[in-house]
C-alpha positions in Angstrom: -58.4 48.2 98.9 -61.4 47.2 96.5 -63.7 44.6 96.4 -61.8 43.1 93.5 -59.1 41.6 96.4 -61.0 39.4 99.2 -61.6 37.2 96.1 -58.1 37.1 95.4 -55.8 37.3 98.6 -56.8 36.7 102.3 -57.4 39.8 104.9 -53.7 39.6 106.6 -51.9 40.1 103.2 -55.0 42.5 101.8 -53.8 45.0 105.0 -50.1 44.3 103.7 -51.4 45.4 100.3 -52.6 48.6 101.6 -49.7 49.8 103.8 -48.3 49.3 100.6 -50.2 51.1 98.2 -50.8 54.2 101.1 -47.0 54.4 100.9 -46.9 55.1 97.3 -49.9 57.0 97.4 -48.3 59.0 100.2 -44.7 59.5 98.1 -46.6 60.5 95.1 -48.7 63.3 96.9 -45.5 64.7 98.1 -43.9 64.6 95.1 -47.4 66.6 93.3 -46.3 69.0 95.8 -49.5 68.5 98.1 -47.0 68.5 101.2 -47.1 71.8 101.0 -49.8 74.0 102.6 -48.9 77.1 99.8 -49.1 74.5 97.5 -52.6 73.3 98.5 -54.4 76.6 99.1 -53.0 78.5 96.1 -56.5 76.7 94.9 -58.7 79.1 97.1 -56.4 82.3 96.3 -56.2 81.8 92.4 -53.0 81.6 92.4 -52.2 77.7 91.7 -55.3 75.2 90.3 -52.8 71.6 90.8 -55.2 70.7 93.7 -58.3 71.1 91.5 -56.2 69.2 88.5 -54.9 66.2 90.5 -58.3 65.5 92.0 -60.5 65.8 89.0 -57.8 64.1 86.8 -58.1 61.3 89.6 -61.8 61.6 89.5 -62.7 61.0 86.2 -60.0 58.4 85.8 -61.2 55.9 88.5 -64.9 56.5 87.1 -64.2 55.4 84.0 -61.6 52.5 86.1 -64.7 51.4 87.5 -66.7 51.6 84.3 -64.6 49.3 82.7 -64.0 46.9 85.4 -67.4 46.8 86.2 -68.6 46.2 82.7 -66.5 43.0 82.5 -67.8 41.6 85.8 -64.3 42.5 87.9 -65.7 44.4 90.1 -68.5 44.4 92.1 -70.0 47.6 92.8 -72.6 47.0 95.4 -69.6 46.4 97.6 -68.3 49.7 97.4 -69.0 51.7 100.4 -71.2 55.2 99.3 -71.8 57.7 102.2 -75.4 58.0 102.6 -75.9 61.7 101.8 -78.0 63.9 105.2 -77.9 67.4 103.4 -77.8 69.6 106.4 -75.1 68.0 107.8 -73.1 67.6 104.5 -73.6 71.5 103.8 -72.2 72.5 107.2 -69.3 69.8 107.3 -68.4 70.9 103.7 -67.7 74.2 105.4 -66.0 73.5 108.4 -63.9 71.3 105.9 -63.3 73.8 103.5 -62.7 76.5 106.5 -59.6 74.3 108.1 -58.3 73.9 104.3 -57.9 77.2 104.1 -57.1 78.2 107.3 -54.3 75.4 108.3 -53.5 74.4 104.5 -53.9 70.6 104.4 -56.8 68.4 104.2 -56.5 65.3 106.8 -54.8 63.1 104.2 -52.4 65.7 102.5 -51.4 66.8 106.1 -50.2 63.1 107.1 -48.2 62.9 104.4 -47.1 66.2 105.5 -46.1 65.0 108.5 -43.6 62.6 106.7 -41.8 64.7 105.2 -41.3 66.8 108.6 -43.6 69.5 108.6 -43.9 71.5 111.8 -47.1 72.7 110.4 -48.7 69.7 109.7 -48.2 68.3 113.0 -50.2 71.2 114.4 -52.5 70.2 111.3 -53.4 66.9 112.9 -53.1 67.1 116.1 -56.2 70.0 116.1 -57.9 67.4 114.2 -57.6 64.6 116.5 -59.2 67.5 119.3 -61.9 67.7 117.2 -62.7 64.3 116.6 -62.8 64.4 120.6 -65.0 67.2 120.6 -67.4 65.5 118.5 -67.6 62.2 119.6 -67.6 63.4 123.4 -70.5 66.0 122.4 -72.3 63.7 120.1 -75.6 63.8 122.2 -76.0 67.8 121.6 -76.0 67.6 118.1 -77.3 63.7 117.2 -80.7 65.2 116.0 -78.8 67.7 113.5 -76.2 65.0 112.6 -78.8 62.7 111.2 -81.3 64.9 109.7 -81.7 65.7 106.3 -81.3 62.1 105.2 -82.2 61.6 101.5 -80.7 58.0 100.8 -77.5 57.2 98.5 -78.8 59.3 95.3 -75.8 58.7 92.2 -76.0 62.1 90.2 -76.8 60.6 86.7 -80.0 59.2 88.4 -80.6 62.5 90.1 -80.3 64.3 86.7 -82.1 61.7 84.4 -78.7 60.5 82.6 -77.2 57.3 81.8 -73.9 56.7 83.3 -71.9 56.5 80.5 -73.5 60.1 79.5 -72.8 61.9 82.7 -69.0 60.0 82.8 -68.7 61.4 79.3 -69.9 65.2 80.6 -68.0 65.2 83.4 -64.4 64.4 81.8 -65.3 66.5 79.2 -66.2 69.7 81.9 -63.0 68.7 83.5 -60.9 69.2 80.7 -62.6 72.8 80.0 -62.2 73.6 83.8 -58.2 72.6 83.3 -58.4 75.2 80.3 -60.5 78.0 82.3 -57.8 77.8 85.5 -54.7 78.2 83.5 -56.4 81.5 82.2 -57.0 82.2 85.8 -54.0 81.5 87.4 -51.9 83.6 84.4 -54.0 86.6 85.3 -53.8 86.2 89.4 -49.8 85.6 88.4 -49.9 88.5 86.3 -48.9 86.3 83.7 -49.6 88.0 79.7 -49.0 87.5 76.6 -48.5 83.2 77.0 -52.0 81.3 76.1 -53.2 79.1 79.1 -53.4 76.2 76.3 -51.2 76.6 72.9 -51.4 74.4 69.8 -48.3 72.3 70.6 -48.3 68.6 70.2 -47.7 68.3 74.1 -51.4 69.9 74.3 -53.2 68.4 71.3 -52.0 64.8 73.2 -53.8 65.7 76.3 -56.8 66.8 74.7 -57.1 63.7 72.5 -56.5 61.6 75.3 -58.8 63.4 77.1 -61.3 63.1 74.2 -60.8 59.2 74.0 -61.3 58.7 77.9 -64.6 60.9 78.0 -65.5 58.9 74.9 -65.1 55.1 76.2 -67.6 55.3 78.5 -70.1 54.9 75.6 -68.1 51.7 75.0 -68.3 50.6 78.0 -72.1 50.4 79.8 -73.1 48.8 82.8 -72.9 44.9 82.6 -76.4 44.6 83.5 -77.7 46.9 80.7 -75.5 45.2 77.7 -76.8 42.4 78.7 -80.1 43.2 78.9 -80.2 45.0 75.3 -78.7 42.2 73.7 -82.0 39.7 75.3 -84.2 42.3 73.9 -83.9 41.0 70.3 -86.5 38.3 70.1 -85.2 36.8 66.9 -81.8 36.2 68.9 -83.4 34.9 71.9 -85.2 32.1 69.7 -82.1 31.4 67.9 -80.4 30.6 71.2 -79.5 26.7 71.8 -80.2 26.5 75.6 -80.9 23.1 77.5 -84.6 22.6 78.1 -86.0 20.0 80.6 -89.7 18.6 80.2 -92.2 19.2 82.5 -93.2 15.2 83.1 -89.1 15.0 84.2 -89.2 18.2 86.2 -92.3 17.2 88.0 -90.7 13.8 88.6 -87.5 15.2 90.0 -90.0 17.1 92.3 -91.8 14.3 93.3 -88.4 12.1 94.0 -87.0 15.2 95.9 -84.0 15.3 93.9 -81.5 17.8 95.8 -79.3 18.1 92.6 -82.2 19.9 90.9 -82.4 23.4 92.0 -85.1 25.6 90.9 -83.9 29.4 89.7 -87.2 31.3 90.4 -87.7 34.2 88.2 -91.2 35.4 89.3 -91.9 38.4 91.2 -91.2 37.9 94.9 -94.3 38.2 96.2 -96.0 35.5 93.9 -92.8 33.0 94.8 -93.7 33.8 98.7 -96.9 32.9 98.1 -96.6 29.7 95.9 -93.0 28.4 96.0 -91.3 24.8 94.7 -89.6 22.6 97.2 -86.1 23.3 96.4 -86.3 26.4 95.0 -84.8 30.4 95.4 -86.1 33.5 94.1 -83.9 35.2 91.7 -83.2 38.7 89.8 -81.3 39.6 87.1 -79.0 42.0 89.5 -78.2 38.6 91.2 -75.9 37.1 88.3 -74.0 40.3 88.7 -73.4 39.9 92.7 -71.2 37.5 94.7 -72.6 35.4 96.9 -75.5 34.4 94.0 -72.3 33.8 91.7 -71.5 30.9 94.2 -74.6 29.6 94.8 -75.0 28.9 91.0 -71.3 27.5 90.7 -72.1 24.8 93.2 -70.5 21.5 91.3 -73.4 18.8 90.0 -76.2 20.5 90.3 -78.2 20.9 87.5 -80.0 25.0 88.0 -83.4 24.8 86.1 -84.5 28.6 85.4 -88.3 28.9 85.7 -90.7 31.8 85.5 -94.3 32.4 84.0 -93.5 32.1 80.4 -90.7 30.5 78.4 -89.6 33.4 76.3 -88.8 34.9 80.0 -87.1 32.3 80.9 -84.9 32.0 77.8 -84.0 35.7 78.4 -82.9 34.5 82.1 -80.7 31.4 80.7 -78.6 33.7 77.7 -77.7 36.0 80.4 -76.7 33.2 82.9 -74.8 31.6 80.2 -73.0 34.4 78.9 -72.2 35.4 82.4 -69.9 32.3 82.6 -72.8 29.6 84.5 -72.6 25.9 83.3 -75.6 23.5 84.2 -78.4 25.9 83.3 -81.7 24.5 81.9 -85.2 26.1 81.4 -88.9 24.4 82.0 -90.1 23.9 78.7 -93.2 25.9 78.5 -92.7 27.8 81.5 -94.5 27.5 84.8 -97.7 28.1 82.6 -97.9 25.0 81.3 -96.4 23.3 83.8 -99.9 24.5 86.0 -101.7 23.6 82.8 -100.0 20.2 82.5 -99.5 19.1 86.0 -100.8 21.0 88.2 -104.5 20.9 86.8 -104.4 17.7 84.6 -107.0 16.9 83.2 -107.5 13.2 82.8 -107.8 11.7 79.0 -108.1 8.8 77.3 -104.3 7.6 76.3 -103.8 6.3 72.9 -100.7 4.1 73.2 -99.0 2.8 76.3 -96.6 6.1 76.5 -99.1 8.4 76.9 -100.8 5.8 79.5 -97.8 6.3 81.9 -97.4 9.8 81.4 -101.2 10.4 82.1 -100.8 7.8 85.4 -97.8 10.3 86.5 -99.0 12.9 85.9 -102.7 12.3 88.0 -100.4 11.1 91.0 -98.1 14.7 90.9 -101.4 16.2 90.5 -101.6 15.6 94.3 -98.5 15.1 95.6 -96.6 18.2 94.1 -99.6 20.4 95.4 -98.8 19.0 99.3 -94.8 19.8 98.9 -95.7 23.2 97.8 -98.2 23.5 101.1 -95.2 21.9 103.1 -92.4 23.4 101.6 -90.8 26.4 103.6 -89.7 28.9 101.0 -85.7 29.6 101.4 -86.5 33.2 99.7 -83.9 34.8 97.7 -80.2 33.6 97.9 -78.6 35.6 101.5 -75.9 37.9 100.4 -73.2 38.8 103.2 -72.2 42.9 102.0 -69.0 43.7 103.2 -68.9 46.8 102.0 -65.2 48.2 101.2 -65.2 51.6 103.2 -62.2 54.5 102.1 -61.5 57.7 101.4 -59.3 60.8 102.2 
């Protein structure tokens, strides 16, 4: 299951889902043929690329899946579970993998499904497997050192080659479909196959590659939500235009001062500076934490009023269009930003009022002076909003 479902169902009737989906996931492997172990390692003799084809076809399409639902905010991707890549290790478990495919003619989840459908083989399959997996665990201590050397982090391949996503999603469909073109050729020559064209110009064939085509294609309409976002706040003209809620810095400092709990402060400032000097009442905030879950309900909270605040207004505006277009309701911005609310406040300056307004808002503003200052010095800084990863772990 994905991370799209604890939001959706409970766990008892997520694990229903599953036995539900690994049966039709299981039916539809035998039907591809991948019960079958002459089936499976006709990839390594030449003789029969459907192994190759089913698993880049399934590939590419769940990349792009998770382009699209991640781009409208279905999806959470930091919840999905990435095996931390230790080279050595990865090199020599690659080969022992790709040694037992060849050798017994299943992989572990094409040999369960195997099993099944009866297969004598696969039983054989499986059960050296599970010997294995008590070799290993019951020798871990000899080879611990080996098994966790080599570490080099999580590293996603478009990073590791300088691309954007939707560039390398684009590449990669479109090396798929020329990899589906160079096996036919193969496989007709290993069959001794002449005289038929791995591809010909039939409509059955110009369908494929046009889908093909359009799939490798949408990932340029479909970029990270983060980064759409982030172009469109770019445009300074259309960040003035805006019409977002602003709240003065006399009535911020005076919900401050009256510890009003409804008023929570959205800190946009680096982390360090908000460690050092933070509001009662406030959290420190990113940009990636619109996009996450448990910041999502911590900003949905009804009646509170979220006031956005960072150094200058113009970030803060940036901040509040990407919180509204997210979906949040209740979001305000400091006029003038935390700048002049030090300016203002913070380091008022005593003057001469002209008119009886201006002699209360200078009398306020010489008593936040020094009380604001002693809530900062008291205040215990909550630090960024906690977030609970349950990361959805799968695979074959």
């Amino acid at each position: 299951m994905g991370p799209l479902v604890p939001e959706i169902i409970g766990s008892e009737l997520n694990l229903l889902i599953a036995l539900l989906i690994g049966v039709f996931f299981g039916v539809i492997l035998e039907k591809a043929g991948f019960a079958s172990s002459k089936k499976l390692v006709g990839l390594f003799y030449g003789y029969d690329f459907l192994v190759l084809r089913v698993f880049f076809t399934a590939g590419f399409t769940a990349m792009i899946g998770l382009i699209i639902l991640d781009h409208f905010g279905l999806l959470d991707i930091n919840l999905i579970f990435i095996n931390p890549t230790f080279v050595g290790p990865a090199i020599a478990g690659g080969l022992i993998m790709g040694l037992g495919f060849i050798i017994g003619g299943f992989c572990p989840g094409t040999s369960v499904c195997a099993i099944g459908v009866g297969k004598i083989d696969a039983m054989y399959y499986v059960l050296g497997t599970v010997i294995g997996f008590v070799i290993f665990a019951e020798g871990y201590p000899l080879w611990e050192g080996f098994y966790k050397s080599g570490y080099i982090g999580i590293p996603r391949m478009y990073d590791s080659l300088g691309l954007s996503q939707s560039m390398f999603a684009f590449l990669l469909t479109a090396i798929a479909l020329l990899v589906f073109w160079g096996t036919s050729i193969i496989e007709n020559k290993v069959n001794g196959i002449s005289g038929r064209p791995a591809f010909r110009f039939t409509p059955y064939y110009i369908s494929l590659a046009g889908i093909g085509l359009v799939i490798s294609l949408s990932a340029f309409m479909f970029p990270p939500r983060e980064d759409s976002f982030l172009e469109k706040v770019a445009d300074t003209s259309f960040v003035e235009s805006y019409q977002i809620d602003e709240i003065s810095i006399d009535e911020f400092a005076y919900n401050i001062v009256n510890n009003n709990k409804r008023m929570v402060i959205v800190d946009f400032r680096p982390l360090d500076e908000f460690t050092k000097e933070s509001l009662p009442n406030s959290h420190s905030f990113s940009v990636n934490n619109f996009f996450e879950k448990e910041p999502d309900r911590f900003l949905r909270i009804r009646h509170n009023k979220y006031v956005i605040v960072a150094e200058t207004e113009m970030e803060e505006r940036k901040m509040a269009i990407i919180a509204t277009e997210v979906g949040y309701n209740n979001i305000k911005i400091l006029k003038g930003g935390l700048e002049t609310f030090r300016a203002e406040i913070l380091n008022f300056e005593p003057k001469e009022p002209t008119n009886r307004i201006e002699e209360s808002t200078f009398a306020f503003r010489e008593n936040a002076k020094v009380v604001i200052p002693k809530l900062i010095k008291e205040n215990k800084s909550s630090g960024p909003v906690k977030k609970v990863i349950k990361r959805v772990v799968g695979g074959c």
